[in-house]
matplotlib code that plots the C-alpha trace (Angstrom):
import matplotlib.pyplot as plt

x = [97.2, 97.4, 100.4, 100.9, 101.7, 105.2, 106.5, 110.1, 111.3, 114.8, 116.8, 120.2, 122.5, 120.5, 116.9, 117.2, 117.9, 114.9, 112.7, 114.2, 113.9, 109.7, 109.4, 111.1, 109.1, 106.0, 105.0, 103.2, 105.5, 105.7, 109.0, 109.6, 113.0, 114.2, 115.9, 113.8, 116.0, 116.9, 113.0, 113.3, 114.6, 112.3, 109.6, 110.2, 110.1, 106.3, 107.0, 104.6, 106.5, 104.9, 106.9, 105.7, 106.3, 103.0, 101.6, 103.8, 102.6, 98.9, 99.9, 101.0, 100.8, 104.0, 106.1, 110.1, 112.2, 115.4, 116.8, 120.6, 120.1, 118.4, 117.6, 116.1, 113.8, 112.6, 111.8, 110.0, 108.5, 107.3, 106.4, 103.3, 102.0, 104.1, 105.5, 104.6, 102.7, 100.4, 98.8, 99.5, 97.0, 96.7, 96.3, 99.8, 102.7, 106.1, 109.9, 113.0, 116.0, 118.5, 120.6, 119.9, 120.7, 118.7, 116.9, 115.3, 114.5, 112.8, 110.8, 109.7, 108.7, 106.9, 105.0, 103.8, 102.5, 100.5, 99.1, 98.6, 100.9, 103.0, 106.7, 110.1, 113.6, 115.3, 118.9, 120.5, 123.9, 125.1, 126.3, 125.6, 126.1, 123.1, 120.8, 121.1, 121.0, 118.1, 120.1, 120.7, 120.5, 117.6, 118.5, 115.6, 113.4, 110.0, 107.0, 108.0, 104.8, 103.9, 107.4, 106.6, 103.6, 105.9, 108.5, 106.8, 107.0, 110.7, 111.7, 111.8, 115.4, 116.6, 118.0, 117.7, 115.9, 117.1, 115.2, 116.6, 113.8, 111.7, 111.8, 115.4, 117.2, 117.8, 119.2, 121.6, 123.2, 123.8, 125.4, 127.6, 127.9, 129.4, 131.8, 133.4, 133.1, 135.0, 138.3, 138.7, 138.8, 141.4, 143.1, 143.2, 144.9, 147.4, 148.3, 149.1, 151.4, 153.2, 153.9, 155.3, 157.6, 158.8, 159.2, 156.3, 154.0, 151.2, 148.9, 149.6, 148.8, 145.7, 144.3, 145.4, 144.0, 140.6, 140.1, 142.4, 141.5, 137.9, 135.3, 132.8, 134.7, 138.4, 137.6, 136.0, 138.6, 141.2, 139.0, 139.1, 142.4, 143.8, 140.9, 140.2, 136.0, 134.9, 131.5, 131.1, 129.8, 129.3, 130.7, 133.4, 130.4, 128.1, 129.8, 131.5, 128.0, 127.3, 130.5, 129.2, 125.7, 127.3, 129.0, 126.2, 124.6, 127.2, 127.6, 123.8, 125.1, 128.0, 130.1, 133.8, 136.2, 139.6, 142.2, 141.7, 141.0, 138.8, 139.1, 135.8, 137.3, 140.4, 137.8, 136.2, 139.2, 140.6, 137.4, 137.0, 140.7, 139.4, 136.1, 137.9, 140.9, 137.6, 137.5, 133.9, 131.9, 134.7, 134.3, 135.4, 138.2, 139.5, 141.3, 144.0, 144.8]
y = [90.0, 92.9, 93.7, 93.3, 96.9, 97.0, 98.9, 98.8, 100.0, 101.1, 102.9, 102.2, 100.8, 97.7, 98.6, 101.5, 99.6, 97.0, 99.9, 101.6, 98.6, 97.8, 101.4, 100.9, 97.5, 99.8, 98.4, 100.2, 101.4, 103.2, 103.9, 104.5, 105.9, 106.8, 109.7, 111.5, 112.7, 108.9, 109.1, 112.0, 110.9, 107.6, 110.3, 111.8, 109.0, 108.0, 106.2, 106.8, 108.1, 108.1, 108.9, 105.7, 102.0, 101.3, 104.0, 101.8, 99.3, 99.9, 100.8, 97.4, 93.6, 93.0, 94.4, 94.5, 95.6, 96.5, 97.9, 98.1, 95.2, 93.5, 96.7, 98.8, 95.6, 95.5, 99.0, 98.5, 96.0, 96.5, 99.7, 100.3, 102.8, 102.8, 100.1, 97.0, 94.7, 98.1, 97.5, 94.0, 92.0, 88.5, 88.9, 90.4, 89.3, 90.2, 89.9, 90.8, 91.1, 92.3, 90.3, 89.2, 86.9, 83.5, 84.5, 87.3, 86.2, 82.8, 85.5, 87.5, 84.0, 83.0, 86.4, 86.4, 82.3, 83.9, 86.4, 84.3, 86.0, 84.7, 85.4, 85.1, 85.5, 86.8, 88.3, 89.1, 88.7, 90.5, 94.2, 97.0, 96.5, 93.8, 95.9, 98.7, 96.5, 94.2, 91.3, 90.1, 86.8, 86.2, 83.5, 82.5, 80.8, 79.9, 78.7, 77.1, 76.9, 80.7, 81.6, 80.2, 82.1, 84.9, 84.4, 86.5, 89.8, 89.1, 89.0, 92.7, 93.2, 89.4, 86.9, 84.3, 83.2, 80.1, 78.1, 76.9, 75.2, 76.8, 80.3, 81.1, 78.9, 81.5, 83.6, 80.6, 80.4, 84.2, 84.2, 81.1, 83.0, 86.4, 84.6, 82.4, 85.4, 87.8, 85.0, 85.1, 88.8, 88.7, 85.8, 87.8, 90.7, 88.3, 86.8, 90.0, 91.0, 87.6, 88.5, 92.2, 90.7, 88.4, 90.9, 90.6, 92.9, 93.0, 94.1, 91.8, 89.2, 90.7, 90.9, 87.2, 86.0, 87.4, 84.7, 81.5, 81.1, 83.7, 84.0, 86.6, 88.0, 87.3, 89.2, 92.1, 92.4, 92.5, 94.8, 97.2, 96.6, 97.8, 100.3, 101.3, 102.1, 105.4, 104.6, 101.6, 98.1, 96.5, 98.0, 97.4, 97.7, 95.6, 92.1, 93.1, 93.1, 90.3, 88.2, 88.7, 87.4, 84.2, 83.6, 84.2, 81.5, 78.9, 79.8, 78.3, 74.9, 71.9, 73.4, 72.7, 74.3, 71.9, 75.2, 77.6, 80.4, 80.0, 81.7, 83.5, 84.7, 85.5, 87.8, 89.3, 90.6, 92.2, 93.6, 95.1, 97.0, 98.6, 99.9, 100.7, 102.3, 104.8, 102.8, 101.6, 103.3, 102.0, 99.0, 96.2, 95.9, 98.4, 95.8, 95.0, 98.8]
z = [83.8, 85.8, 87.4, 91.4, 92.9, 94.8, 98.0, 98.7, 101.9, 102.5, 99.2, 99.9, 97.2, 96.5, 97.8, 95.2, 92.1, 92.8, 92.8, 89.6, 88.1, 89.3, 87.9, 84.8, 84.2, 84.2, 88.2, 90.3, 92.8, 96.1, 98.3, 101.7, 103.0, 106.7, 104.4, 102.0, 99.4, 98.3, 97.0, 95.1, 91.6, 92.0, 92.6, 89.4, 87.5, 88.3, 91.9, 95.0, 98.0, 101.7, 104.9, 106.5, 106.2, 107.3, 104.3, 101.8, 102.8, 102.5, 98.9, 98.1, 97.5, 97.5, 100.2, 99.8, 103.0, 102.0, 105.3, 106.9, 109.7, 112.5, 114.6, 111.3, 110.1, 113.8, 113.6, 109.9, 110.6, 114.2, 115.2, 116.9, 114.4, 112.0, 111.1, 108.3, 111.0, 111.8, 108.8, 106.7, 106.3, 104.5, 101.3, 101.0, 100.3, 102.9, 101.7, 103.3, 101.2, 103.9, 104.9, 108.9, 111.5, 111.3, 114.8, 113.5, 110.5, 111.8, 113.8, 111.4, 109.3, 112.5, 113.3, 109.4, 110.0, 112.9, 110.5, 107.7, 105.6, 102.7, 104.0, 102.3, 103.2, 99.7, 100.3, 97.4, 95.6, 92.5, 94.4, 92.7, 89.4, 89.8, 91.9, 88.9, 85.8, 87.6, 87.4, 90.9, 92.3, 94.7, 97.8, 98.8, 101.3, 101.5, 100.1, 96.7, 95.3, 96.1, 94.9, 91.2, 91.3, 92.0, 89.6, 86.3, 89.2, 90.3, 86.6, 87.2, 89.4, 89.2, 86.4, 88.9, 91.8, 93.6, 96.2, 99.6, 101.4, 104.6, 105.9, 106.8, 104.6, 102.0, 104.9, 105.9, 102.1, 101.9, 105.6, 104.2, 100.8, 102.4, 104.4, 101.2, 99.2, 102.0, 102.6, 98.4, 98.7, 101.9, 99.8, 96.8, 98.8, 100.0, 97.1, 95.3, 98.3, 97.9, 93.9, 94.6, 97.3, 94.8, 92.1, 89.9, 87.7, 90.5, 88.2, 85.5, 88.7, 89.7, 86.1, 86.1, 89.5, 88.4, 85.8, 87.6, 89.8, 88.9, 90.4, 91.0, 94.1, 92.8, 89.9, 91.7, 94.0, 90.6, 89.1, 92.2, 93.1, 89.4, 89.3, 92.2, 92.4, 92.7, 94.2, 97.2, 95.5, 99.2, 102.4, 105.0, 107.6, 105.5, 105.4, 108.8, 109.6, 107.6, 108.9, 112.4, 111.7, 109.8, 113.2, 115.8, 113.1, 113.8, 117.5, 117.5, 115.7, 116.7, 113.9, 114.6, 112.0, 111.6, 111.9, 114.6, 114.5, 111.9, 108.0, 109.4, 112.2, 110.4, 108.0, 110.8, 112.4, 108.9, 108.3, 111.9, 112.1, 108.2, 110.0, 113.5, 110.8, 109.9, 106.3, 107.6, 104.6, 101.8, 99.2, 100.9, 98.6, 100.4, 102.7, 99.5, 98.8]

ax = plt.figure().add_subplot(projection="3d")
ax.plot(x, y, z, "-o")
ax.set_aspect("equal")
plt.show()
């Protein structure tokens, strides 16, 4: 069977590593980049570079965007002449794996329904280390019946793909996701503050915490905090970002948390005196240094 061809727009941490990975799977894969030189090793390795998302595009079958945000993803997908919609048609197939709010991303699902083009929202989990070893986890929403047909392709930069339901729900797990997995890294921080004031070996606790109580975000924060990283996993700015979009989502919704203010809020505010502190561009286990 021949092999779909793949564009991925936007080559940041994680947008990078899916193409990498495409490429080293022997896809057929161009890349698009607000800056050029993130293109230029891909470029060497066989990938197709154009200087529009609309010239990726018309490249492809399968479209990833892979952008920062709400306002970029507008601008991919939306310019007049440049942008995805410019050129899409229906026999393609559009992803986003940013991570947005639920408004936007019900629009986009809605403006691809209009076209008559297969949509799905597919953030991702798995930093990094998953982006570059193509073993993220895909969060995903959607058709399921045109998602098992896509399964073999994702194979490529995922070593699992779960399934939400409709359009957006894959977006509604990863907000909920970012905000769990930010109060175990605040919690983490505290903790290890609580065992140096009473006089134990805070490493000793961190290695410790990372397997009881574990978890993926307990341990990351143990790994960085005893070594700290010399290359950002995930942002201060990006699950500030995220944070905020998980509370415009339940701004929308009855939700009543039973302490106030909330653990979310409580993340936020940590999180937005680390960016305001100029930290904005550091892991976010920065917060426990």
């Amino acid at each position: 069977m021949t092999k779909p061809r793949i564009a991925v727009l936007g080559l940041g941490i994680m947008g990078h590593g899916i193409a990498d990975n495409f490429v080293e799977n022997g896809y057929d894969v161009t890349v698009w980049n607000r800056s050029p030189e993130k293109t230029r090793d891909l470029a060497d390795k066989g990938a197709g570079v154009t200087d529009t998302p609309a010239k990726a595009t018309q490249s492809a079958d399968i479209i990833f965007e892979v952008t920062a945000g709400d306002d970029s993803s507008r601008n991919v997908f939306c310019d007049e002449h440049d942008g995805i919609f410019s050129v899409a048609t229906a026999e393609q197939t559009l992803i986003t794996c940013a991570t947005l709010t639920i408004a936007w991303t019900l629009e986009l699902a809605a403006m691809c329904a209009d076209k008559n083009i297969t949509f799905f929202d597919m953030p991702m989990t798995g930093s990094r280390t998953g982006a570059e070893s193509g073993n993220l986890t895909l969060l995903t929403g959607g058709d399921e019946d045109k998602l098992n047909e896509l399964r073999p392709t994702l194979e490529a930069i995922a070593g699992d793909v779960q399934y939400f339901g409709e359009a957006g729900n894959g977006m509604k797990f990863k907000l909920v996701l970012n905000a769990i997995q930010a109060a175990h890294v605040i919690a983490f921080g505290d903790a290890i503050r609580q065992a140096n004031a009473v006089g134990l070996d805070t490493n000793a606790t961190g290695e410790l915490l990372g397997v009881k109580p574990g978890g993926v975000p307990t341990a990351q924060a143990s790994n960085s905090f005893i070594n700290p990283p010399e290359q950002t996993n995930f942002s201060v700015n990006w699950i500030l970002k995220d944070l905020k979009y998980a509370r415009e989502m339940l701004a929308e919704t009855n939700f009543k948390a039973p302490i106030s203010p909330t653990i979310l809020e409580h993340c936020i505010d940590v999180y937005q005196k680390a960016a305001d502190a100029g930290l904005g561009d550091k892991d976010w286990t920065i917060v426990n240094a």
